[in-house]
py3Dmol code that shows the C-alpha trace and the ligand (Angstrom):
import py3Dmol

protein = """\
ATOM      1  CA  UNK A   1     -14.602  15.923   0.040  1.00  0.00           C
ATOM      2  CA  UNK A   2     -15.114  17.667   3.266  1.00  0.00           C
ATOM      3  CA  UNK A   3     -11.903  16.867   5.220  1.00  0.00           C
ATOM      4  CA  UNK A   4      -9.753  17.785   1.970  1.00  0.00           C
ATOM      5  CA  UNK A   5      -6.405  17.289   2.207  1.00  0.00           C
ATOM      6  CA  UNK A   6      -6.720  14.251   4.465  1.00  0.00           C
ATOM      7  CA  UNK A   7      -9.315  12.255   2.838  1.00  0.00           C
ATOM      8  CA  UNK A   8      -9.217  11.751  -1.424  1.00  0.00           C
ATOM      9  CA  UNK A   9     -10.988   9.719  -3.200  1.00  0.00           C
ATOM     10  CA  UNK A  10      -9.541   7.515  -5.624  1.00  0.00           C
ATOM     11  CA  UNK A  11     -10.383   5.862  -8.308  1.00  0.00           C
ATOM     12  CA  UNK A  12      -9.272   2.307  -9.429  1.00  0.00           C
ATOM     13  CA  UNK A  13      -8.825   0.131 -12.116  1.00  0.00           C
ATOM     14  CA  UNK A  14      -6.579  -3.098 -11.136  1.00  0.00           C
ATOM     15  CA  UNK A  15      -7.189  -6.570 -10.838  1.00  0.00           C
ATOM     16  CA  UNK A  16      -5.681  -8.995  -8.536  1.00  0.00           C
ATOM     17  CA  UNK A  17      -3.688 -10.587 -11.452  1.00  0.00           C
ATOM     18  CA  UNK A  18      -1.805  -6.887 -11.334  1.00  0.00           C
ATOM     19  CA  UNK A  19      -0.082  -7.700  -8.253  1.00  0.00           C
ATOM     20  CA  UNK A  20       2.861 -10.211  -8.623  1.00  0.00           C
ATOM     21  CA  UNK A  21       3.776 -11.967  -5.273  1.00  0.00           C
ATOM     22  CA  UNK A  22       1.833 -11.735  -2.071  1.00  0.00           C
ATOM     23  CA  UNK A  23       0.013 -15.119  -2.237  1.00  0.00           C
ATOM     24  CA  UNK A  24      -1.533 -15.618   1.364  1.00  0.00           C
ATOM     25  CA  UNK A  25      -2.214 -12.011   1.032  1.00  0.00           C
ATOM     26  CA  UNK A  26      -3.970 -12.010  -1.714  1.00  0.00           C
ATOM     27  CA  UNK A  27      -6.167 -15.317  -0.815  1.00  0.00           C
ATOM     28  CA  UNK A  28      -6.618 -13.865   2.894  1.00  0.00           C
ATOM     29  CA  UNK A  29      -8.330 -11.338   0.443  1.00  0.00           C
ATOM     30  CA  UNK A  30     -10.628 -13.592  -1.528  1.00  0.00           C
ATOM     31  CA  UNK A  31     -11.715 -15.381   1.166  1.00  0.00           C
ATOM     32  CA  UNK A  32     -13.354 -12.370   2.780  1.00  0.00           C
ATOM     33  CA  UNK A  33     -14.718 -10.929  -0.592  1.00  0.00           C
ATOM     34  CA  UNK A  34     -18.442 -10.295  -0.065  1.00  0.00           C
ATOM     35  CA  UNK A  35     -17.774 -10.317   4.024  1.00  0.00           C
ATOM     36  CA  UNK A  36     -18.987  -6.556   3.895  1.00  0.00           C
ATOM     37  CA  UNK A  37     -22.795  -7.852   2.427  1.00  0.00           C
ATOM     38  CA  UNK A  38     -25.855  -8.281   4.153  1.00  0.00           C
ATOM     39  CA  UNK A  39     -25.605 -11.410   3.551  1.00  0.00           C
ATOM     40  CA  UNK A  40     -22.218 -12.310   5.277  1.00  0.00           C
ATOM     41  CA  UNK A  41     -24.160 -11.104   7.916  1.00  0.00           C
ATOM     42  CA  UNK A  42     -27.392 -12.728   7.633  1.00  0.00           C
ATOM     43  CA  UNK A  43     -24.964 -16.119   7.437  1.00  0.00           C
ATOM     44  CA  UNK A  44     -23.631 -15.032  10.939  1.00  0.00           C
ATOM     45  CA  UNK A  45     -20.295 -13.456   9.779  1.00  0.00           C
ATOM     46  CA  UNK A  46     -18.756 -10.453  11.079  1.00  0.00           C
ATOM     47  CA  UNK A  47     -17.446  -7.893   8.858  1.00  0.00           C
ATOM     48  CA  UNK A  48     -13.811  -7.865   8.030  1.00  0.00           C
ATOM     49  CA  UNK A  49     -12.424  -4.994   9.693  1.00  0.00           C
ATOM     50  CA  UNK A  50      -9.232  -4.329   8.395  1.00  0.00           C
ATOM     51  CA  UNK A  51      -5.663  -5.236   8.144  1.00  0.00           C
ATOM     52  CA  UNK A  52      -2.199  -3.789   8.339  1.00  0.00           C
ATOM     53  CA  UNK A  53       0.314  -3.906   5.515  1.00  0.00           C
ATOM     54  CA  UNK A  54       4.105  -3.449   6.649  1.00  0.00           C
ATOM     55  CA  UNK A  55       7.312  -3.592   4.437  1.00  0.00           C
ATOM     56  CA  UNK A  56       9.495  -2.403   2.013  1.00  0.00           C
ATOM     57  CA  UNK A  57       8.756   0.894  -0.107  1.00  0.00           C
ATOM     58  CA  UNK A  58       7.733   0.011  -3.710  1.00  0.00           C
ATOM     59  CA  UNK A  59       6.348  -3.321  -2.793  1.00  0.00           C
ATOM     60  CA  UNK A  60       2.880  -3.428  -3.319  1.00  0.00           C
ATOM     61  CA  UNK A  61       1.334  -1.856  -0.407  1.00  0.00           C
ATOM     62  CA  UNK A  62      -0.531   0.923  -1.884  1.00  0.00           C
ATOM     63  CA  UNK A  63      -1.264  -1.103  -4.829  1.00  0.00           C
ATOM     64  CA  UNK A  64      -2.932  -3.575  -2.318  1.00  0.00           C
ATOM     65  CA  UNK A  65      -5.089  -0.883  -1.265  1.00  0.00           C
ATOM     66  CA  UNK A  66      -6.605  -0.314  -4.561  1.00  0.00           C
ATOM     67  CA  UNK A  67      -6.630  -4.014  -5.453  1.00  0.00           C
ATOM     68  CA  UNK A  68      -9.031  -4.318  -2.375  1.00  0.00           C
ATOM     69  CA  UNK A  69     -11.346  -2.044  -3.401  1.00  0.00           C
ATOM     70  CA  UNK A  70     -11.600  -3.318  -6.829  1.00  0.00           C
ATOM     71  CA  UNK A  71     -11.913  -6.579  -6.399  1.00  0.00           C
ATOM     72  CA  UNK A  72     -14.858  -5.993  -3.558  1.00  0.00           C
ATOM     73  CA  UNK A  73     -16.415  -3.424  -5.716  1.00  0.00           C
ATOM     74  CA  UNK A  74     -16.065  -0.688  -3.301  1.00  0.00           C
ATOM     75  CA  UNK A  75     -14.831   2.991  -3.135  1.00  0.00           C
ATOM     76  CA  UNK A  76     -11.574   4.168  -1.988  1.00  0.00           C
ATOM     77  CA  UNK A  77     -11.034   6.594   0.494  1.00  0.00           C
ATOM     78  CA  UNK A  78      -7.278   7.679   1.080  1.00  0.00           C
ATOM     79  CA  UNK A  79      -6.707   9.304   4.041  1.00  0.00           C
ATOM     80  CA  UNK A  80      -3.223  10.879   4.425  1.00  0.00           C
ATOM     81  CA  UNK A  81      -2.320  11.698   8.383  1.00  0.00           C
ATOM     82  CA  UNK A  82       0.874  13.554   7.498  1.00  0.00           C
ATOM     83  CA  UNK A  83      -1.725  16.614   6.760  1.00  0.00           C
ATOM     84  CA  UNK A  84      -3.635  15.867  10.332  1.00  0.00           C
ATOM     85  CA  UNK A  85      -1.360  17.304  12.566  1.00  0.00           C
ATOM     86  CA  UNK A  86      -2.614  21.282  13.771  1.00  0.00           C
ATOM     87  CA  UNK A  87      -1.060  23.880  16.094  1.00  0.00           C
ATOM     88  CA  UNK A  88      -3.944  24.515  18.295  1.00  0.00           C
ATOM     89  CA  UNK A  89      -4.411  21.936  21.258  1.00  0.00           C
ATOM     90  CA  UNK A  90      -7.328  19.353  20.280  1.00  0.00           C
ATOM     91  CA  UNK A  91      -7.257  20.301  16.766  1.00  0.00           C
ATOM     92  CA  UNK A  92      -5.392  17.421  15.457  1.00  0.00           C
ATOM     93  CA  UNK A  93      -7.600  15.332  17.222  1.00  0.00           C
ATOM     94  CA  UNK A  94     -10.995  17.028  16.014  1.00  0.00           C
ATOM     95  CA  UNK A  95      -9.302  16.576  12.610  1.00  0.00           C
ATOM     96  CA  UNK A  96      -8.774  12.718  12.401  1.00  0.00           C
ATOM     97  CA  UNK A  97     -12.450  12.739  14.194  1.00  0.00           C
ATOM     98  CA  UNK A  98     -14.035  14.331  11.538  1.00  0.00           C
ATOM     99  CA  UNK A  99     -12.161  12.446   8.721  1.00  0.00           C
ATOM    100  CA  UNK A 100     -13.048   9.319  10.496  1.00  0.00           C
ATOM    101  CA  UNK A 101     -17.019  10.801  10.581  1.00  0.00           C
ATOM    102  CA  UNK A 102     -16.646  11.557   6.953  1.00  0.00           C
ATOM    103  CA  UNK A 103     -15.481   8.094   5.912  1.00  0.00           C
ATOM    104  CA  UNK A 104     -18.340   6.698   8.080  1.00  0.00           C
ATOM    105  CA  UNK A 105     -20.645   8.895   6.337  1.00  0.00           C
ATOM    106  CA  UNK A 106     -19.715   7.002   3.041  1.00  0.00           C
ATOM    107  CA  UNK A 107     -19.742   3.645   4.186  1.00  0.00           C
ATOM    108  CA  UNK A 108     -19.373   1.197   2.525  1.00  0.00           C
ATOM    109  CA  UNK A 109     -16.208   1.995   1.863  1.00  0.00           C
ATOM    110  CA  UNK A 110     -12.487   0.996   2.121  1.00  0.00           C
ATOM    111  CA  UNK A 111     -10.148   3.052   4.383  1.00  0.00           C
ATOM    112  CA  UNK A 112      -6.819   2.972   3.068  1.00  0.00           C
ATOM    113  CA  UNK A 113      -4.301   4.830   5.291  1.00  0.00           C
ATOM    114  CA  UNK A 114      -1.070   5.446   3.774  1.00  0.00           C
ATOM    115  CA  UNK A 115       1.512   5.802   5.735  1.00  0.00           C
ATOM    116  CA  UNK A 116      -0.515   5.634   9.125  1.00  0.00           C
ATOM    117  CA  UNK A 117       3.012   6.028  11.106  1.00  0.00           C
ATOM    118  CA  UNK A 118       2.532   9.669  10.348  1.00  0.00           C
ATOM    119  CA  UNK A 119      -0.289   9.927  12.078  1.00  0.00           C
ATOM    120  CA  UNK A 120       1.581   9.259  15.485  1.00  0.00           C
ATOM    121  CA  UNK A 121       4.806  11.391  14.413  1.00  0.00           C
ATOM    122  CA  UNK A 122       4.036  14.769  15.002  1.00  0.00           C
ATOM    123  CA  UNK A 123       6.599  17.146  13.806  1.00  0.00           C
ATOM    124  CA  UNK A 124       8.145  17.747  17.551  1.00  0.00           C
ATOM    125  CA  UNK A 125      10.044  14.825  18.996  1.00  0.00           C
ATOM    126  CA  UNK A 126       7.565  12.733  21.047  1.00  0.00           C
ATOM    127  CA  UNK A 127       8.503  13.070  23.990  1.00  0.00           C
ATOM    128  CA  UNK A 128       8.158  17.133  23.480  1.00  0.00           C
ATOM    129  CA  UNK A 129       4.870  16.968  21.560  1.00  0.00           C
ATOM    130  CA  UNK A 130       2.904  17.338  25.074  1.00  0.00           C
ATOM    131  CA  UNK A 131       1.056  13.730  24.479  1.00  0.00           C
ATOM    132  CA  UNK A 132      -0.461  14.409  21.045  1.00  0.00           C
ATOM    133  CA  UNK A 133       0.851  11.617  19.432  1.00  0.00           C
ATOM    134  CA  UNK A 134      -1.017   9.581  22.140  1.00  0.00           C
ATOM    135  CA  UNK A 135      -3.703  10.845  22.122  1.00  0.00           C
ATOM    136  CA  UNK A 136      -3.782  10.665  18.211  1.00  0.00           C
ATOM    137  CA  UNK A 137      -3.424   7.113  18.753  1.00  0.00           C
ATOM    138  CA  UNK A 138      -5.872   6.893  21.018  1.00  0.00           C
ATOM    139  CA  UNK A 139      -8.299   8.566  19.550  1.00  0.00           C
ATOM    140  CA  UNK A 140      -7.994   5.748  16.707  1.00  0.00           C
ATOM    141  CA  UNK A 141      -7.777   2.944  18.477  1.00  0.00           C
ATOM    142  CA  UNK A 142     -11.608   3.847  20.341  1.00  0.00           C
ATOM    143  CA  UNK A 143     -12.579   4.660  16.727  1.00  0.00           C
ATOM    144  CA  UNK A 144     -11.470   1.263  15.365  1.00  0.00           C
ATOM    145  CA  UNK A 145     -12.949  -0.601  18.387  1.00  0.00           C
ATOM    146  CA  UNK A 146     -16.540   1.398  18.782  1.00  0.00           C
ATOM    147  CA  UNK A 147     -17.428   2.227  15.090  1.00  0.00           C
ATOM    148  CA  UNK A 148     -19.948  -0.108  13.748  1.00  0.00           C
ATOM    149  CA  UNK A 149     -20.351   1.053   9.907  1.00  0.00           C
ATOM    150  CA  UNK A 150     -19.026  -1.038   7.026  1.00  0.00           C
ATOM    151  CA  UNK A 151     -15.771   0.291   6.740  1.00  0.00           C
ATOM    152  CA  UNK A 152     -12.678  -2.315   5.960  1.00  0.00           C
ATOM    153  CA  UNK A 153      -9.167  -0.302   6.947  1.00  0.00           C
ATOM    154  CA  UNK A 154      -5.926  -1.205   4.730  1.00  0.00           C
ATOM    155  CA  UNK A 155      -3.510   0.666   6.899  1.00  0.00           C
ATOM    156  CA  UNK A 156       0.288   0.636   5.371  1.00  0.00           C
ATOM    157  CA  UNK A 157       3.562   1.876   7.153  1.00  0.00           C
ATOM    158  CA  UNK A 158       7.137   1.567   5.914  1.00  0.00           C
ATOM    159  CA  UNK A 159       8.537   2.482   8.816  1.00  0.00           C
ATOM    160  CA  UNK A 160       7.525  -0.355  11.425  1.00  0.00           C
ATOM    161  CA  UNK A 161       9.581   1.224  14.540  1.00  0.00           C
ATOM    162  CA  UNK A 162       7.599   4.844  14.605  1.00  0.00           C
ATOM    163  CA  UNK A 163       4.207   2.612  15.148  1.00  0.00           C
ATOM    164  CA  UNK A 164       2.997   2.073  18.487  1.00  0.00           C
ATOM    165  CA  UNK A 165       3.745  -1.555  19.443  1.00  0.00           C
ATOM    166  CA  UNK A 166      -0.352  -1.173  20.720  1.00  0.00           C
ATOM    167  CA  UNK A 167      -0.604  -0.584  17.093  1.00  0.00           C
ATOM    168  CA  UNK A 168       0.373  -4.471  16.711  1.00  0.00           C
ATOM    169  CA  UNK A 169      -1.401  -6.338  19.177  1.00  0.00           C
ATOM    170  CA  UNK A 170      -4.013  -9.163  18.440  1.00  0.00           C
ATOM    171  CA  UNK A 171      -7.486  -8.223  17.942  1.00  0.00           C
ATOM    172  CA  UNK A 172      -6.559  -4.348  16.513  1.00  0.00           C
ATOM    173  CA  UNK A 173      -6.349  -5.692  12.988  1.00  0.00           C
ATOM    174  CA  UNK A 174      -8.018  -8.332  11.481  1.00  0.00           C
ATOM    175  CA  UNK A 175      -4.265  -9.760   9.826  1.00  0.00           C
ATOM    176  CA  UNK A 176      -0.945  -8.340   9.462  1.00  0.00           C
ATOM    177  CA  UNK A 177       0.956  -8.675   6.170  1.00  0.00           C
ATOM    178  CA  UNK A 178       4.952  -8.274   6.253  1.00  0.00           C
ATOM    179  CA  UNK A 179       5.479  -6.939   2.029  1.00  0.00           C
ATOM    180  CA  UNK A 180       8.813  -7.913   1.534  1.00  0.00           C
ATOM    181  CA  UNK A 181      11.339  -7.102  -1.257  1.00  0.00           C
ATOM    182  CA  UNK A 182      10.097  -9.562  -4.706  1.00  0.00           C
ATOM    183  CA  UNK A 183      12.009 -13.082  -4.697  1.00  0.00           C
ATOM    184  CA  UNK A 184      13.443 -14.491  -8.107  1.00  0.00           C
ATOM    185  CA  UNK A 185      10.268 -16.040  -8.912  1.00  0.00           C
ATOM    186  CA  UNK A 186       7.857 -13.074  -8.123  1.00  0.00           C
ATOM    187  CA  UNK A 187       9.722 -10.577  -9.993  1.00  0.00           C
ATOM    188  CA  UNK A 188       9.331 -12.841 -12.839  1.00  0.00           C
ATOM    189  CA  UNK A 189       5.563 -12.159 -12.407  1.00  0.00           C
ATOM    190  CA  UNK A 190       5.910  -8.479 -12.181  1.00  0.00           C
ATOM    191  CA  UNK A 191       8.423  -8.165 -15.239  1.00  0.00           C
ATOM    192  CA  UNK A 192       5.540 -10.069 -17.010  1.00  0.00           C
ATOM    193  CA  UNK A 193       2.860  -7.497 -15.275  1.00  0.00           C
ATOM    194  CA  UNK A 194       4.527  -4.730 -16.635  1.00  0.00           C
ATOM    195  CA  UNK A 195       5.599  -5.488 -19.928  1.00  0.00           C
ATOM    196  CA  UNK A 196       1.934  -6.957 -20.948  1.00  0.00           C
ATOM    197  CA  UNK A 197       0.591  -3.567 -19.382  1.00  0.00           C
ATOM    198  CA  UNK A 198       2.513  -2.033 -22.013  1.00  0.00           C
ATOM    199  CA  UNK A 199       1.068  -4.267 -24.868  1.00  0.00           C
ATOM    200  CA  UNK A 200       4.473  -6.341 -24.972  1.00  0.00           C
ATOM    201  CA  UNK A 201       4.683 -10.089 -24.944  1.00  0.00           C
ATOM    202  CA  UNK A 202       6.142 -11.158 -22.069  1.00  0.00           C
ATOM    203  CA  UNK A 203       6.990 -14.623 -24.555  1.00  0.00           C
ATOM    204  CA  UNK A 204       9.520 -12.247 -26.391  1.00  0.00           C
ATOM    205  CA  UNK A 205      11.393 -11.553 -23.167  1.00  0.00           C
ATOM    206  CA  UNK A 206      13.409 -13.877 -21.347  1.00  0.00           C
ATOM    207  CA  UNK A 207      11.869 -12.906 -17.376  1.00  0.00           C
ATOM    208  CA  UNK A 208      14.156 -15.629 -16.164  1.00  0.00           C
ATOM    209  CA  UNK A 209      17.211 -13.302 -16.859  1.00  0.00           C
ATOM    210  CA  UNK A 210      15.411 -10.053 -16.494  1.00  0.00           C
ATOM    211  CA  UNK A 211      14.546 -11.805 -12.842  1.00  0.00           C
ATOM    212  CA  UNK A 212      18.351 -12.385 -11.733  1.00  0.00           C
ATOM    213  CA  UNK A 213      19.298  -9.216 -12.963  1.00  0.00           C
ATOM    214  CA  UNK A 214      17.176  -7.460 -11.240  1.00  0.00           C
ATOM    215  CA  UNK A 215      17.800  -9.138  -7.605  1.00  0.00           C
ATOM    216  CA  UNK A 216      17.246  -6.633  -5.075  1.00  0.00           C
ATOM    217  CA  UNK A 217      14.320  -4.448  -7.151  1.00  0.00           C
ATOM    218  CA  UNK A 218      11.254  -3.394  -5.719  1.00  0.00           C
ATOM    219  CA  UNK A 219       7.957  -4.278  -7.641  1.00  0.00           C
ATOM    220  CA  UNK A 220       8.257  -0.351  -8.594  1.00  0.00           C
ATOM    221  CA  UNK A 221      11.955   0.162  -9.496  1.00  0.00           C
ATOM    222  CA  UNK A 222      10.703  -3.002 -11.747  1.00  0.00           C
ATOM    223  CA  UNK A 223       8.088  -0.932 -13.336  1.00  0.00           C
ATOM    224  CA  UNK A 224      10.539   2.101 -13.630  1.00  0.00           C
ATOM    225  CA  UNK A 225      13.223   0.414 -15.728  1.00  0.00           C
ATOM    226  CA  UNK A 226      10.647  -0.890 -18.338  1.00  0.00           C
ATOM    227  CA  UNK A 227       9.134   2.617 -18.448  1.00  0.00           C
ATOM    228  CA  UNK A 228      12.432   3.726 -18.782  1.00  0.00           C
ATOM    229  CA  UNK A 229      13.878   1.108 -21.505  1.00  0.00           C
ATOM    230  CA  UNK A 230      10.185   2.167 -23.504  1.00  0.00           C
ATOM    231  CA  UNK A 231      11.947   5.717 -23.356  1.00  0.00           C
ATOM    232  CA  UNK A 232      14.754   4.917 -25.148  1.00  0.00           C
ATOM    233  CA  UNK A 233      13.114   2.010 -27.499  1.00  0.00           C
ATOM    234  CA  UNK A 234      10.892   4.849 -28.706  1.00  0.00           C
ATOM    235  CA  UNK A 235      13.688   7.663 -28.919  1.00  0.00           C
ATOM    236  CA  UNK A 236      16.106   5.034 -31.051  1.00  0.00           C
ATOM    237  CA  UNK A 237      13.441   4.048 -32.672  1.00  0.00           C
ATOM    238  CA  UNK A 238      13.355  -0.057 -31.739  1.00  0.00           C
ATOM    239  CA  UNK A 239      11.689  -2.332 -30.731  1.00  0.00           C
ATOM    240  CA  UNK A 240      11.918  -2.607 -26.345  1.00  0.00           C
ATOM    241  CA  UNK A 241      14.607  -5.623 -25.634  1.00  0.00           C
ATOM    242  CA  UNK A 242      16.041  -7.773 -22.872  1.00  0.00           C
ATOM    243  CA  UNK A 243      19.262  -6.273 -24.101  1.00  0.00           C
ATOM    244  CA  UNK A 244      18.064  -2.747 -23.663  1.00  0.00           C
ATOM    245  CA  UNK A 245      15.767  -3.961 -20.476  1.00  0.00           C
ATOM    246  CA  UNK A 246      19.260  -5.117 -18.647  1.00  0.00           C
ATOM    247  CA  UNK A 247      21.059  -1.759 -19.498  1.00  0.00           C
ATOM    248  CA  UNK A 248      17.966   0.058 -17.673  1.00  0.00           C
ATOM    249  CA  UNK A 249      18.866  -2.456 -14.656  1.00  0.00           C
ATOM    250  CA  UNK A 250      22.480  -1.682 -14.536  1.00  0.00           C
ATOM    251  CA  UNK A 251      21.931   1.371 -14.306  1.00  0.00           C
ATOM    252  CA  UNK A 252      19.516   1.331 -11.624  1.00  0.00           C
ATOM    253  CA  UNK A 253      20.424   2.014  -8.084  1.00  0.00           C
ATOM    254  CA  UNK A 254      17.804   0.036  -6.427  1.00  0.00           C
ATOM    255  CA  UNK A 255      17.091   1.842  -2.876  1.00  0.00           C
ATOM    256  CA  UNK A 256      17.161  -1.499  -0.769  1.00  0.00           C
ATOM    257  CA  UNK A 257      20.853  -2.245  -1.966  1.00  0.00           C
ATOM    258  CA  UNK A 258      21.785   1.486  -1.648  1.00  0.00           C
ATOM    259  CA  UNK A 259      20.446   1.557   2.018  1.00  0.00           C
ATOM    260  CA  UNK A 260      21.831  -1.336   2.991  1.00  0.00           C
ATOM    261  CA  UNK A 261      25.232  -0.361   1.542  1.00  0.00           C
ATOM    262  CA  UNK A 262      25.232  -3.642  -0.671  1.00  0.00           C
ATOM    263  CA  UNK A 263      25.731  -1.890  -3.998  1.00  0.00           C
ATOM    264  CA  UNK A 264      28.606   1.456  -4.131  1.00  0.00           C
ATOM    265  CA  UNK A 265      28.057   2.369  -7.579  1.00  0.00           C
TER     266      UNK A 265
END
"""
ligand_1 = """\
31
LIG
P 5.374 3.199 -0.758
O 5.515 2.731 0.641
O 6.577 3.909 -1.285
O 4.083 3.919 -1.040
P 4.261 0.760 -1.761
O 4.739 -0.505 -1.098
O 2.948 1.280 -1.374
O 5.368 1.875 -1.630
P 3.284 0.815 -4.417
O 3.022 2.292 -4.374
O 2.130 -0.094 -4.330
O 4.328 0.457 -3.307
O 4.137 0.486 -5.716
C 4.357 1.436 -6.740
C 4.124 0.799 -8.074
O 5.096 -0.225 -8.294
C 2.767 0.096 -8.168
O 1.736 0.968 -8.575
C 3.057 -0.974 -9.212
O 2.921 -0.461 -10.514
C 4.518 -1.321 -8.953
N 4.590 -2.506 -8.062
C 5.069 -2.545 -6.808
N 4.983 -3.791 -6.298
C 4.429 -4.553 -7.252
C 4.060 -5.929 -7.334
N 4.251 -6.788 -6.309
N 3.485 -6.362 -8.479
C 3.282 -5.528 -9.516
N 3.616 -4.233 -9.505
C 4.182 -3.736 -8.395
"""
view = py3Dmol.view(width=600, height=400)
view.addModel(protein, "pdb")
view.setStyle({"model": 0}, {"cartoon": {"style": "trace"}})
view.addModel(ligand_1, "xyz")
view.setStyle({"model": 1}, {"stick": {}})
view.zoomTo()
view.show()
């Protein structure tokens, strides 16, 4: 690509069923597959335009991202604003411009920007950054509202309070998804996700217990402690166990207790 370093292309392989949790989400989702056709739009439909996904790290989001653009059998762009940001005066700006152009240039296409906080966080504080993260935001916001090419944005942020409260207001995004930490019941799901990914059968496991033990996990420290437990099933030579699946989780530090000073282990 062009605009390397801001814009990658990404390749995907997932299926909705991948994603455990996330319900109206994912049905906002299917309801709009095939919205980016000629046909939506012979029927009198407007494209979906995009939608912003807030929330916890290790949640989903990014996974989201990819689940969109398999599902509506498009390509993924990934555009990374943290590499956006230039010395020169204007250049930031010319730089999101032309990634923007690029993207356009391959549409149809899904946008996913990851992180997009960082592209209104230039490394100055903002009040000293002479305006650039304004105008960085501004120069998106007349791109989202004038560009006319099938492109659908996923735009994800962890950290809600760097975004422009603009950012938020009706009519910018099409929906905006809060992606919370996994209840009981939906890390059930993603213990079962993960351990059939790894050619296990979930019915040997008992995801009721894995699930309360594991209150507080993101969807990825969930993935981590069966990679993890696989680790030591294959160095000891067993078979992968709820046993050895709850010693991976108490010895887990999950991030959300740790910040919130829940767990001092
Ligand atoms: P970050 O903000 O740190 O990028 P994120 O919310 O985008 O986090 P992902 O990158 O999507 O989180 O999650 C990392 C991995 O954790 C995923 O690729 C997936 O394997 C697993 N995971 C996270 N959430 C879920 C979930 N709800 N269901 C199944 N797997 C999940």
């Amino acid at each position: 690509l062009k605009s390397a370093g801001c814009l990658e292309s990404i390749g995907v392989n997932f299926a909705p069923e991948d994603i455990g949790g996330l319900a109206s989400l994912k049905k906002w989702l299917s309801r709009r597959r095939g919205g980016m056709s000629s046909k939506a739009r012979a029927f009198g439909l407007d494209p979906p335009r995009g939608i912003l996904l807030l929330g916890v790290q290790g949640c989903g989001k990014s996974l989201c991202a990819k689940i969109v653009a398999a599902d509506w059998g498009m390509p993924l762009l990934r555009m990374d604003p943290g590499v956006l940001y230039q010395k020169f005066i204007g250049e930031s700006e010319n730089r999101l411009r032309e990634a923007l152009a690029q993207a356009e240039s391959m549409a149809p296409v899904i946008l996913w920007i990851d992180e997009i906080e960082k592209a209104f966080a230039s490394s100055s504080s903002s009040s000293a950054d002479g305006g650039l993260s304004q105008r960085m935001f501004g120069t998106l916001l007349t791109w989202m509202q004038d560009h006319r090419s099938p492109i659908f944005m996923v735009a994800t942020a962890n950290n809600i309070s760097a975004l422009p409260p603009e950012l938020m207001r009706k009519g910018r995004f099409d929906e905006i998804f809060f992606v919370d930490l996994p209840n009981d019941a939906v890390r059930r799901d993603i213990w079962k996700i993960h351990l059939q990914r790894r050619q296990r059968d979930p019915k040997s496991f008992n995801l009721e217990r894995l699930a309360a033990k594991s209150e507080g996990f993101s969807g990825a420290e969930i993935e981590q402690a069966v990679i993890s437990g696989m680790f030591v099933a294959f160095a000891e030579r067993c078979e992968l166990s709820d046993d050895l699946l709850i010693k991976e989780i108490e010895t887990t530090r999950p991030l959300y207790k740790m910040m919130s000073g829940k767990i001092n282990k």
